[in-house]
mmCIF file of the N, C-alpha and C atoms, coordinates in Angstrom:
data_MODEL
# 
_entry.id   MODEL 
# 
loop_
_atom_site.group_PDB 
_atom_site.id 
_atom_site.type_symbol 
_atom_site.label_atom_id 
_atom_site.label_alt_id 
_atom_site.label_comp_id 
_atom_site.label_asym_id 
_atom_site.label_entity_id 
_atom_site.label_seq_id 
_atom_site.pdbx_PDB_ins_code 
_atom_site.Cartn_x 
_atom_site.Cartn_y 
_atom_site.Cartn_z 
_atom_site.occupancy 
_atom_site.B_iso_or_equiv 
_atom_site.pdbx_formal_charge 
_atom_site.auth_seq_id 
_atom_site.auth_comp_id 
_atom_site.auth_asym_id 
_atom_site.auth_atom_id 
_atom_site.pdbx_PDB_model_num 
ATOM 1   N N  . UNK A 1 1  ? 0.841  -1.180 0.000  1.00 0.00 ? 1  UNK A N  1 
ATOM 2   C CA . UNK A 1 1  ? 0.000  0.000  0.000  1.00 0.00 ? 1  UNK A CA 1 
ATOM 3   C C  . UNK A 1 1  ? 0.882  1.237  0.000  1.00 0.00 ? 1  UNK A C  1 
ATOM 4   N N  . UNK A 1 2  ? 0.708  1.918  -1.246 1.00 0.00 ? 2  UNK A N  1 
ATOM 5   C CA . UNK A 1 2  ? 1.345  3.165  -0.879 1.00 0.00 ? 2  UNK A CA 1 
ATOM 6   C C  . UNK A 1 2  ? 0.906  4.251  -0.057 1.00 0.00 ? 2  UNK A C  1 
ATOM 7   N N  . UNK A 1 3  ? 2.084  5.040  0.554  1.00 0.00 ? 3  UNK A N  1 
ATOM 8   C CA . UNK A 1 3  ? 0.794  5.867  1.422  1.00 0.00 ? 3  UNK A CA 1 
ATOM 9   C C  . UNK A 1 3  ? 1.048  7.712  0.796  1.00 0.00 ? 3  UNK A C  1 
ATOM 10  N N  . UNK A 1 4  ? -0.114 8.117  1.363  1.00 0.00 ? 4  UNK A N  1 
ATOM 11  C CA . UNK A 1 4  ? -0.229 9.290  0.347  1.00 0.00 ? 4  UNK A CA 1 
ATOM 12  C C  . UNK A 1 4  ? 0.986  10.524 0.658  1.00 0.00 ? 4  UNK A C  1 
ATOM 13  N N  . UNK A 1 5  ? 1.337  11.452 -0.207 1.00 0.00 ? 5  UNK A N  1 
ATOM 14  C CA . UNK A 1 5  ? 2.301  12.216 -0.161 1.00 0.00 ? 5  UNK A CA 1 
ATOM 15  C C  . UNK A 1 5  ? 2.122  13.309 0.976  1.00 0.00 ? 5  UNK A C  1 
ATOM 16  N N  . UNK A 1 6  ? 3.155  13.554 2.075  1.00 0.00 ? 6  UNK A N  1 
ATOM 17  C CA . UNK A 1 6  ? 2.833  14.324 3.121  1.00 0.00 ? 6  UNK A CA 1 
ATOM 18  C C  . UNK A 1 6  ? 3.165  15.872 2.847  1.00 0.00 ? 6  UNK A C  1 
ATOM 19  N N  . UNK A 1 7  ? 3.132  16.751 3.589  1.00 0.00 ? 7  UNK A N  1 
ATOM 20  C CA . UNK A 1 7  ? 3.824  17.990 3.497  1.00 0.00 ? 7  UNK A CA 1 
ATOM 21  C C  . UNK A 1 7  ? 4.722  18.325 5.076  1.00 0.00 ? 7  UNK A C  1 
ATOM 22  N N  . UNK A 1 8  ? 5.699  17.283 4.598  1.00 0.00 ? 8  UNK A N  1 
ATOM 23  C CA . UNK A 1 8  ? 6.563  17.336 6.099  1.00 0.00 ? 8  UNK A CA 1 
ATOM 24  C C  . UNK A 1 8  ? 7.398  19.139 6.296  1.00 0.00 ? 8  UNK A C  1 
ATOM 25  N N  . UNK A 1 9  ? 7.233  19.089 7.476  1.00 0.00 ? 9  UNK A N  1 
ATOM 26  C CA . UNK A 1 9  ? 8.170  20.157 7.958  1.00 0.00 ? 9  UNK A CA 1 
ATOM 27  C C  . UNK A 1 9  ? 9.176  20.058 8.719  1.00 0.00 ? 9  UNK A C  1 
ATOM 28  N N  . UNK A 1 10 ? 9.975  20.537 8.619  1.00 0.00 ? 10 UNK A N  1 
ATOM 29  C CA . UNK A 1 10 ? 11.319 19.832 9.441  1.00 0.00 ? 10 UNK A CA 1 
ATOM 30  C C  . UNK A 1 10 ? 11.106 21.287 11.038 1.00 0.00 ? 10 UNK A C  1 
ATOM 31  N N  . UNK A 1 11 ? 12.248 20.653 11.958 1.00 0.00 ? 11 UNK A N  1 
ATOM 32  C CA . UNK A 1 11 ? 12.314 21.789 13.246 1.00 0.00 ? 11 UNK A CA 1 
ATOM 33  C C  . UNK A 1 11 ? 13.140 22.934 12.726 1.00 0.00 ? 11 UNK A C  1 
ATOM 34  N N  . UNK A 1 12 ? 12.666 23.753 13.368 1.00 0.00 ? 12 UNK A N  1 
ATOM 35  C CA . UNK A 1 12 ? 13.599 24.816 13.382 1.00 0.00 ? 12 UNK A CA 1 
ATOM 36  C C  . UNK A 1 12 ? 15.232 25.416 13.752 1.00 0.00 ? 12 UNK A C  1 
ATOM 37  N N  . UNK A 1 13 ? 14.917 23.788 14.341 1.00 0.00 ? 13 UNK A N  1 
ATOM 38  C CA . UNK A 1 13 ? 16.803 23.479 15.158 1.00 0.00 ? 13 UNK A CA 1 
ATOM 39  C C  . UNK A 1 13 ? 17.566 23.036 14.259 1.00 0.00 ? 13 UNK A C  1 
ATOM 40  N N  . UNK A 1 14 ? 16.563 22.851 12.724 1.00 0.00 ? 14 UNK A N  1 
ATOM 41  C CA . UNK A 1 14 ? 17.309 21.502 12.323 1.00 0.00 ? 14 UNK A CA 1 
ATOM 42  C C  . UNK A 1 14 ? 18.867 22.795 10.928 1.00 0.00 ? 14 UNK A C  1 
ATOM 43  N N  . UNK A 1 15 ? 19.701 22.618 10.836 1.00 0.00 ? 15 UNK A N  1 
ATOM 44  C CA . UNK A 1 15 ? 20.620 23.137 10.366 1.00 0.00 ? 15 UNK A CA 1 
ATOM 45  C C  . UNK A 1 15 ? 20.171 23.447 8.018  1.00 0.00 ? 15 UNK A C  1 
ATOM 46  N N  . UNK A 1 16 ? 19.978 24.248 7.626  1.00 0.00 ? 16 UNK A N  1 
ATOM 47  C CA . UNK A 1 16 ? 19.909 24.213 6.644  1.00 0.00 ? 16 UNK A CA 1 
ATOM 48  C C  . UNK A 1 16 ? 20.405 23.027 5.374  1.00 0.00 ? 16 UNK A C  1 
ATOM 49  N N  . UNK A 1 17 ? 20.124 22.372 5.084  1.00 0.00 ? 17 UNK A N  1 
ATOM 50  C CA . UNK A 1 17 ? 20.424 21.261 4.517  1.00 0.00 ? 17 UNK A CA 1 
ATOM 51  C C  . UNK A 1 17 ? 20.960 20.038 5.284  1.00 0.00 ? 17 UNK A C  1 
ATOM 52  N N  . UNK A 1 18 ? 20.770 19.779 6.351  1.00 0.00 ? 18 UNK A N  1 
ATOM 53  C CA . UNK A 1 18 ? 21.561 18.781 7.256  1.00 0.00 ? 18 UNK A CA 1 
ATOM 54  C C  . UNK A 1 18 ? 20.103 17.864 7.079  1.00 0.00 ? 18 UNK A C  1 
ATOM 55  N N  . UNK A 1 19 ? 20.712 16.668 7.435  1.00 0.00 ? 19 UNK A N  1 
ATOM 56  C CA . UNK A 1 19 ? 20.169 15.565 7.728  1.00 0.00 ? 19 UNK A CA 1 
ATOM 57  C C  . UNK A 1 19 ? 20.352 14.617 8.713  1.00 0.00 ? 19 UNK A C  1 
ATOM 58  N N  . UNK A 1 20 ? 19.454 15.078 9.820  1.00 0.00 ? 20 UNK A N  1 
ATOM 59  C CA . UNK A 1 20 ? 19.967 14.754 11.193 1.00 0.00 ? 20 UNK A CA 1 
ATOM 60  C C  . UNK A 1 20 ? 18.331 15.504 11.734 1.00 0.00 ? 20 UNK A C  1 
ATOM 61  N N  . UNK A 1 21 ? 17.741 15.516 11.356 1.00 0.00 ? 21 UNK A N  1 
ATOM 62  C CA . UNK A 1 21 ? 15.972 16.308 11.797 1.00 0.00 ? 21 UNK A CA 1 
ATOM 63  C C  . UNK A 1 21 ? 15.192 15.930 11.748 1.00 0.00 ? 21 UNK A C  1 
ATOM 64  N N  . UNK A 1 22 ? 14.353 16.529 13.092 1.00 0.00 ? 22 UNK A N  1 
ATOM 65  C CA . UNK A 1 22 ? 13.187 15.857 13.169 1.00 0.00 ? 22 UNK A CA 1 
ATOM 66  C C  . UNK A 1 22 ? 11.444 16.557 12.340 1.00 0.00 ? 22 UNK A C  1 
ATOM 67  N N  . UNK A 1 23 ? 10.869 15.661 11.514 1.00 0.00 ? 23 UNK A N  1 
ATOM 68  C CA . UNK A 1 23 ? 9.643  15.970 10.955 1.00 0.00 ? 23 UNK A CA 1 
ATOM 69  C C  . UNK A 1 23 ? 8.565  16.026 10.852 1.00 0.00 ? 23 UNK A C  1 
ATOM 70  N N  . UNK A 1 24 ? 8.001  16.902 10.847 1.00 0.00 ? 24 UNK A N  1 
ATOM 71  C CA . UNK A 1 24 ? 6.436  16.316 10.912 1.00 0.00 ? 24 UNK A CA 1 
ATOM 72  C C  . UNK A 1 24 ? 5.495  16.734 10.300 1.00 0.00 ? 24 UNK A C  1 
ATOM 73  N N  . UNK A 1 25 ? 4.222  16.036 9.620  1.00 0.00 ? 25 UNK A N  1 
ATOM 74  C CA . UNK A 1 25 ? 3.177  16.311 8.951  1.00 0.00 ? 25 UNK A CA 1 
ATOM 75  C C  . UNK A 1 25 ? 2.181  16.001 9.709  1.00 0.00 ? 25 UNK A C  1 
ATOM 76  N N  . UNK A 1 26 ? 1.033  16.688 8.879  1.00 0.00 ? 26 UNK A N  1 
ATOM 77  C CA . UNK A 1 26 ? -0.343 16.576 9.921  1.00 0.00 ? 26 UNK A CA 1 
ATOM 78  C C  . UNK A 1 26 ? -0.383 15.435 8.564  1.00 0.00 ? 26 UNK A C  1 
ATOM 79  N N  . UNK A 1 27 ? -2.338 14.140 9.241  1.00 0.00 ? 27 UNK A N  1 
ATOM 80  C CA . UNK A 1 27 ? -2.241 13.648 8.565  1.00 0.00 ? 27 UNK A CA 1 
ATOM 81  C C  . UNK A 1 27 ? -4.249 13.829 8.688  1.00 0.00 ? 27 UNK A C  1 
ATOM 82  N N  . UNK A 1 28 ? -4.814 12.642 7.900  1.00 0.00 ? 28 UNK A N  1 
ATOM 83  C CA . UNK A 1 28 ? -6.422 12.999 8.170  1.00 0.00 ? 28 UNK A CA 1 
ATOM 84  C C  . UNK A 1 28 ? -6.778 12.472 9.593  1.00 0.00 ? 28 UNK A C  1 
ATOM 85  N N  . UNK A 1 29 ? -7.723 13.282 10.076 1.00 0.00 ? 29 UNK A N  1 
ATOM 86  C CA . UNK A 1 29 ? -8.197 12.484 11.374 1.00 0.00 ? 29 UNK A CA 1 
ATOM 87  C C  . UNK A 1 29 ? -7.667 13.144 12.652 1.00 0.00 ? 29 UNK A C  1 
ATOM 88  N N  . UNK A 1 30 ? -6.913 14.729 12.480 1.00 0.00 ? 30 UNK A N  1 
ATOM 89  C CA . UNK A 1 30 ? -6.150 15.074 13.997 1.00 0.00 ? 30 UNK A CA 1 
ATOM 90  C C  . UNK A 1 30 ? -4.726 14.129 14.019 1.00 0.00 ? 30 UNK A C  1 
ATOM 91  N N  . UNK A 1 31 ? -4.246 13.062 12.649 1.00 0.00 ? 31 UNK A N  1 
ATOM 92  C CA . UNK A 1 31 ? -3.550 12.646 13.178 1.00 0.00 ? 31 UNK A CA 1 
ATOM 93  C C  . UNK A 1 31 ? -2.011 13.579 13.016 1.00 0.00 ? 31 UNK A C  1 
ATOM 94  N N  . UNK A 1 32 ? -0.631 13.094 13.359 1.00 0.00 ? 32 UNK A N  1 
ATOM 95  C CA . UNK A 1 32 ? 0.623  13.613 13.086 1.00 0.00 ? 32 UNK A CA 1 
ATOM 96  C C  . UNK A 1 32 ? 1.470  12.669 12.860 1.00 0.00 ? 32 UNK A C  1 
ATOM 97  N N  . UNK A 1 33 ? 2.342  12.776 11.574 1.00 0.00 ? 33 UNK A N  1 
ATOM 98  C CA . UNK A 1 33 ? 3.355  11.669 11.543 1.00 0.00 ? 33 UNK A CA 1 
ATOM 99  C C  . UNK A 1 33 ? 4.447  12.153 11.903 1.00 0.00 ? 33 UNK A C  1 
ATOM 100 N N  . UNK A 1 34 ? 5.709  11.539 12.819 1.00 0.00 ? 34 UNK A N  1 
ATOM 101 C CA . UNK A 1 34 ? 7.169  11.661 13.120 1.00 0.00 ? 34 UNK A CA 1 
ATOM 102 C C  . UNK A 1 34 ? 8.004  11.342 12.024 1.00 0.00 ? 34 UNK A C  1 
ATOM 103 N N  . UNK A 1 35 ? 9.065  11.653 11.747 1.00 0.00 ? 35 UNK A N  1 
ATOM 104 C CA . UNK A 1 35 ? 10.211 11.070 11.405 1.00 0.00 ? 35 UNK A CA 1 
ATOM 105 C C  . UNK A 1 35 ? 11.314 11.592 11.494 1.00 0.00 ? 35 UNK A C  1 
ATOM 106 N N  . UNK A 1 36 ? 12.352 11.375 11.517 1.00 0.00 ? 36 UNK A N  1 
ATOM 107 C CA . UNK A 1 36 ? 13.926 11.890 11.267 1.00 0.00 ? 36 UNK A CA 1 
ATOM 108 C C  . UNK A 1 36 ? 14.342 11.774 9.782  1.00 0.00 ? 36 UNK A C  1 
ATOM 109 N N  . UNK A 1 37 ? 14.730 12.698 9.968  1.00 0.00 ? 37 UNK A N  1 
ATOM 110 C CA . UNK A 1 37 ? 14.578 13.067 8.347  1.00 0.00 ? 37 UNK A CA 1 
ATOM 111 C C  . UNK A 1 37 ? 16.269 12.092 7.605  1.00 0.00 ? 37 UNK A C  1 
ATOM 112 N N  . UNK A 1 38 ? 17.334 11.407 8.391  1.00 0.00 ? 38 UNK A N  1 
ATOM 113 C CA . UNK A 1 38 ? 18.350 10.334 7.646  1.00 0.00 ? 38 UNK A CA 1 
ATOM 114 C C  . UNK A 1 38 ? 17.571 9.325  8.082  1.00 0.00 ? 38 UNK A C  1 
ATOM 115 N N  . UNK A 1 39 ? 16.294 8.869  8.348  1.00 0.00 ? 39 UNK A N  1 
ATOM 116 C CA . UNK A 1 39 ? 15.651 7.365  8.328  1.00 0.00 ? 39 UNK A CA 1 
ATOM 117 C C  . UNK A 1 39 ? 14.263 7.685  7.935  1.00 0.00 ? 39 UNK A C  1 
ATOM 118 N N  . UNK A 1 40 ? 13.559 8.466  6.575  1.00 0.00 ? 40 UNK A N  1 
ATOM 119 C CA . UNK A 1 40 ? 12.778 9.003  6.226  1.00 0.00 ? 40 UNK A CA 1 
ATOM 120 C C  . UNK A 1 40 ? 11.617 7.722  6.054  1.00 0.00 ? 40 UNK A C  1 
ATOM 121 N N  . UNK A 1 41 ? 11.822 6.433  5.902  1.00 0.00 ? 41 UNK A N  1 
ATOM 122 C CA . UNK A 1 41 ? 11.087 5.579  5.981  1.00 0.00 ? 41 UNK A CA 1 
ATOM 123 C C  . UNK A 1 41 ? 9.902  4.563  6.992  1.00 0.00 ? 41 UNK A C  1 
ATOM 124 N N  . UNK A 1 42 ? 10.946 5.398  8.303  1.00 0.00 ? 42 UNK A N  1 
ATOM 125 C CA . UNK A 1 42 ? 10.816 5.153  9.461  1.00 0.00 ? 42 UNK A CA 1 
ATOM 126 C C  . UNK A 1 42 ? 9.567  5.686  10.114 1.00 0.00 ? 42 UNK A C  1 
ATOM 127 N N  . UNK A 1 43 ? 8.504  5.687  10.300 1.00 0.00 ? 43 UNK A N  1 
ATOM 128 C CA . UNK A 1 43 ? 7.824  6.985  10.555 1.00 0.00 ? 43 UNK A CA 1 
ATOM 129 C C  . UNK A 1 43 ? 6.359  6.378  11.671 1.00 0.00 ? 43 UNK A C  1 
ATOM 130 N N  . UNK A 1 44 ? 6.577  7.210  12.686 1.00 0.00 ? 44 UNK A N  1 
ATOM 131 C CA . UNK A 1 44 ? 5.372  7.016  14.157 1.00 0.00 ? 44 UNK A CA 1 
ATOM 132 C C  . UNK A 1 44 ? 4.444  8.345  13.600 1.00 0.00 ? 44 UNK A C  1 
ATOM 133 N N  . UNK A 1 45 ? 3.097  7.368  13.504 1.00 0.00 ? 45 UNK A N  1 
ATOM 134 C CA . UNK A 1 45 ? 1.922  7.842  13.583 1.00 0.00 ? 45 UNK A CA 1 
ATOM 135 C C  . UNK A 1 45 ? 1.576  7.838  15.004 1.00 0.00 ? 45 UNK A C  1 
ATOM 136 N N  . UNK A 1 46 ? 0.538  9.155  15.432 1.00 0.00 ? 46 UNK A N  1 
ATOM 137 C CA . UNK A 1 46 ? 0.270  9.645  16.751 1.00 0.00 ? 46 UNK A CA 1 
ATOM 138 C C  . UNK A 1 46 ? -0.896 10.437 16.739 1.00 0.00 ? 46 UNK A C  1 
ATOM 139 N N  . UNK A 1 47 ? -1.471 11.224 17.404 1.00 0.00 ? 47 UNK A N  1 
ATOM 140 C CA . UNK A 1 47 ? -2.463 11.642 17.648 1.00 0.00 ? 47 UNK A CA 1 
ATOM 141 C C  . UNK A 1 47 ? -1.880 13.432 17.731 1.00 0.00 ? 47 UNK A C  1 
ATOM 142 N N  . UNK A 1 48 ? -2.407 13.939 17.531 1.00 0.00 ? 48 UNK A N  1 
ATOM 143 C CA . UNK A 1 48 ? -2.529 15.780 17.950 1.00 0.00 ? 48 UNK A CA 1 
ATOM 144 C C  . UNK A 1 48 ? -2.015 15.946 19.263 1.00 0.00 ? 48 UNK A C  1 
ATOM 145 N N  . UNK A 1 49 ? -3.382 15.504 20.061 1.00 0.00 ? 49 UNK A N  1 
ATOM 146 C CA . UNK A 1 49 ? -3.175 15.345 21.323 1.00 0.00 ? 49 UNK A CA 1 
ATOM 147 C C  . UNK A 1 49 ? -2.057 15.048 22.245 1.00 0.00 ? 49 UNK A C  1 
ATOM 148 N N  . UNK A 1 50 ? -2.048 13.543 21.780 1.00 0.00 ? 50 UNK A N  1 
ATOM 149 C CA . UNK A 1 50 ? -0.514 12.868 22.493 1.00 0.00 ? 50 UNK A CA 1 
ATOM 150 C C  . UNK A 1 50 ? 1.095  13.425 22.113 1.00 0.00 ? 50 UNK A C  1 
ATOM 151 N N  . UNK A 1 51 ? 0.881  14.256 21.024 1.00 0.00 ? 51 UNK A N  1 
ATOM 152 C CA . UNK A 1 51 ? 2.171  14.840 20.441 1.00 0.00 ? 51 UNK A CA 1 
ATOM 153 C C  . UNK A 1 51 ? 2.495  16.127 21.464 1.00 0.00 ? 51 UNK A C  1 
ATOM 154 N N  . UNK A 1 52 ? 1.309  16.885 21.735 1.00 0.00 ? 52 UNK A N  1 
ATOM 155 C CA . UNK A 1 52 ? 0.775  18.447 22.561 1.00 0.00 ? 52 UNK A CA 1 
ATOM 156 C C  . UNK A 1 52 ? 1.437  17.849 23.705 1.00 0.00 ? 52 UNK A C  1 
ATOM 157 N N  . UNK A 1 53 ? 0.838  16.900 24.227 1.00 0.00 ? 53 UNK A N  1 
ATOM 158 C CA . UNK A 1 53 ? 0.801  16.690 25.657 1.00 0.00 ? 53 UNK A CA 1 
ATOM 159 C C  . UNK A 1 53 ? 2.539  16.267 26.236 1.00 0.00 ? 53 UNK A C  1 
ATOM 160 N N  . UNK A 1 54 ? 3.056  15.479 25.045 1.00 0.00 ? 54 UNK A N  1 
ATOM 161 C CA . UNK A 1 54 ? 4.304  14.706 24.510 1.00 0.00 ? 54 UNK A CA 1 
ATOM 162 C C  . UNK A 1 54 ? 5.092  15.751 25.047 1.00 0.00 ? 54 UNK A C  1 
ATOM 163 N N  . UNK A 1 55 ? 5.256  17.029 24.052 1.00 0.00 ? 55 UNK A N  1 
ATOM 164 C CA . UNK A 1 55 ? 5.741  18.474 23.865 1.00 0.00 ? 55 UNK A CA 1 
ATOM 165 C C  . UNK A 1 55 ? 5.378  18.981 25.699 1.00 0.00 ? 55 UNK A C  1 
ATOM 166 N N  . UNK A 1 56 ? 4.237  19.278 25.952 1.00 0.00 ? 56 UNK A N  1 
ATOM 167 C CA . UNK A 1 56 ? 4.354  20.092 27.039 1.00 0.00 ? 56 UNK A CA 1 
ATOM 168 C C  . UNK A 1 56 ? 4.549  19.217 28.292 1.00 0.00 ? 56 UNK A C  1 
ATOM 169 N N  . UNK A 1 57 ? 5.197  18.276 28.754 1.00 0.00 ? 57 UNK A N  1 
ATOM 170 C CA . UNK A 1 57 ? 5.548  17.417 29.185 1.00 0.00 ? 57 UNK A CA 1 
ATOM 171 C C  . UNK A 1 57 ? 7.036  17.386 29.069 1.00 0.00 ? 57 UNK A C  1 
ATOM 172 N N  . UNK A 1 58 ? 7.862  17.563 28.296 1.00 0.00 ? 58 UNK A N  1 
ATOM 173 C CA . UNK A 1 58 ? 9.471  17.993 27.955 1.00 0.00 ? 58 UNK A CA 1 
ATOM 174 C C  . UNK A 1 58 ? 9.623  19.243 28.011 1.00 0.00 ? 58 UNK A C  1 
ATOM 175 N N  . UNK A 1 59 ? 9.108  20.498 28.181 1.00 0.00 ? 59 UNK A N  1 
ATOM 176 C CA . UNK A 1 59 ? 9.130  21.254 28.143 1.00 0.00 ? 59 UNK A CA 1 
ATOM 177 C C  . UNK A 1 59 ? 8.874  21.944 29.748 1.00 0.00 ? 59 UNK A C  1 
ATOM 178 N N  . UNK A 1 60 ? 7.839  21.580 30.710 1.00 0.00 ? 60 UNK A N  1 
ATOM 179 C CA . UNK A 1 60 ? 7.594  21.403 31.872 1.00 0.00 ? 60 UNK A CA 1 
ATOM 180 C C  . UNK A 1 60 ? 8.878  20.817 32.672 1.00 0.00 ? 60 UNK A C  1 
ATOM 181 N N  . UNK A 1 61 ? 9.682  19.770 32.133 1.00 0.00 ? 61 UNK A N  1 
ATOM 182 C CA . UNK A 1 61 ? 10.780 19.223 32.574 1.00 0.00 ? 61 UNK A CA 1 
ATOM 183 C C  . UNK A 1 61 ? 10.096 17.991 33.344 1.00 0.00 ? 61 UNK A C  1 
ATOM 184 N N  . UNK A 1 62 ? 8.700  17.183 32.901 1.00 0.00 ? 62 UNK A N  1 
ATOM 185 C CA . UNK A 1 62 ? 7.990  16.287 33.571 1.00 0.00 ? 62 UNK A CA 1 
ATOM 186 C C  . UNK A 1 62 ? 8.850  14.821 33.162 1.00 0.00 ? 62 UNK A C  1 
ATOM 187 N N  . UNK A 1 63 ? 9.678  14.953 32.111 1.00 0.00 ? 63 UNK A N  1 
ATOM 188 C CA . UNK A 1 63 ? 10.256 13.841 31.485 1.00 0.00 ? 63 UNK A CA 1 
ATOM 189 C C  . UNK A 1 63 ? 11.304 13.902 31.002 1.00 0.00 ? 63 UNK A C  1 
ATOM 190 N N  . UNK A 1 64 ? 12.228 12.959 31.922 1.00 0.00 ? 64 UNK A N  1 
ATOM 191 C CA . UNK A 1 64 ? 13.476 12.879 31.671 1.00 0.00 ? 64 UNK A CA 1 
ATOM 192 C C  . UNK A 1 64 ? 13.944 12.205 30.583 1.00 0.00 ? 64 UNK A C  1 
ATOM 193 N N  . UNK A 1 65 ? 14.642 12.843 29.660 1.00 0.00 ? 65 UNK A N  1 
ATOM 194 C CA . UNK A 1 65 ? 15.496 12.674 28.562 1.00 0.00 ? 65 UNK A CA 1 
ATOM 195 C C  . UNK A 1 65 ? 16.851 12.327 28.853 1.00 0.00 ? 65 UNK A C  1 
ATOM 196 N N  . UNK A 1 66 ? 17.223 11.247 27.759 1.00 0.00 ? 66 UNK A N  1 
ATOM 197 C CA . UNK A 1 66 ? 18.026 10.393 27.782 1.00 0.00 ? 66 UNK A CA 1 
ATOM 198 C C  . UNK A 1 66 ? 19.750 11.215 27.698 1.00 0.00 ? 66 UNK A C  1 
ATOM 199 N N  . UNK A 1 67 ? 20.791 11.254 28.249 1.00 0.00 ? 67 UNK A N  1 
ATOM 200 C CA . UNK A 1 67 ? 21.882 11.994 27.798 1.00 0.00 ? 67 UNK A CA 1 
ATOM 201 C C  . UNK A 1 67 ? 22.562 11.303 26.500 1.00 0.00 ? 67 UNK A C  1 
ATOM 202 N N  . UNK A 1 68 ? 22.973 11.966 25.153 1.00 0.00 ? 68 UNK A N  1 
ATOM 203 C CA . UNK A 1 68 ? 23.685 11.530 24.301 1.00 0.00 ? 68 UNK A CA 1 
ATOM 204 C C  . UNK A 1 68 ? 24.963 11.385 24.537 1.00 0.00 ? 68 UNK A C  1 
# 
């Protein structure tokens, strides 16, 4: 099944032509797709909601992130 063509947007962190970013499109239904833009195949479907909540939840400092 192919799936239909998105209108991804990359972050604003992400460096002008680099490939190393994170993406996202809205999709039908409230939904949002993820991806990193060097594994473009790769891609988490999610909800509006759970993405919002995702976001203000890392941002609050409610969830600890992993050190690189």
């Amino acid at each position: 099944m192919k799936l239909p063509e998105r209108n991804w947007q990359r972050s604003s962190f992400c460096p002008e032509g680099g490939n190393n970013c994170v993406e996202v499109a809205a999709t039908h239904r409230n939904g949002v797709s993820i991806r990193e833009s060097e594994s473009p195949a790769a891609i988490v479907a999610t909800s509006r909601a759970a993405l919002r909540a995702l976001l203000l939840g890392v941002k609050a400092g409610e969830i600890e992130l992993p050190r690189l």
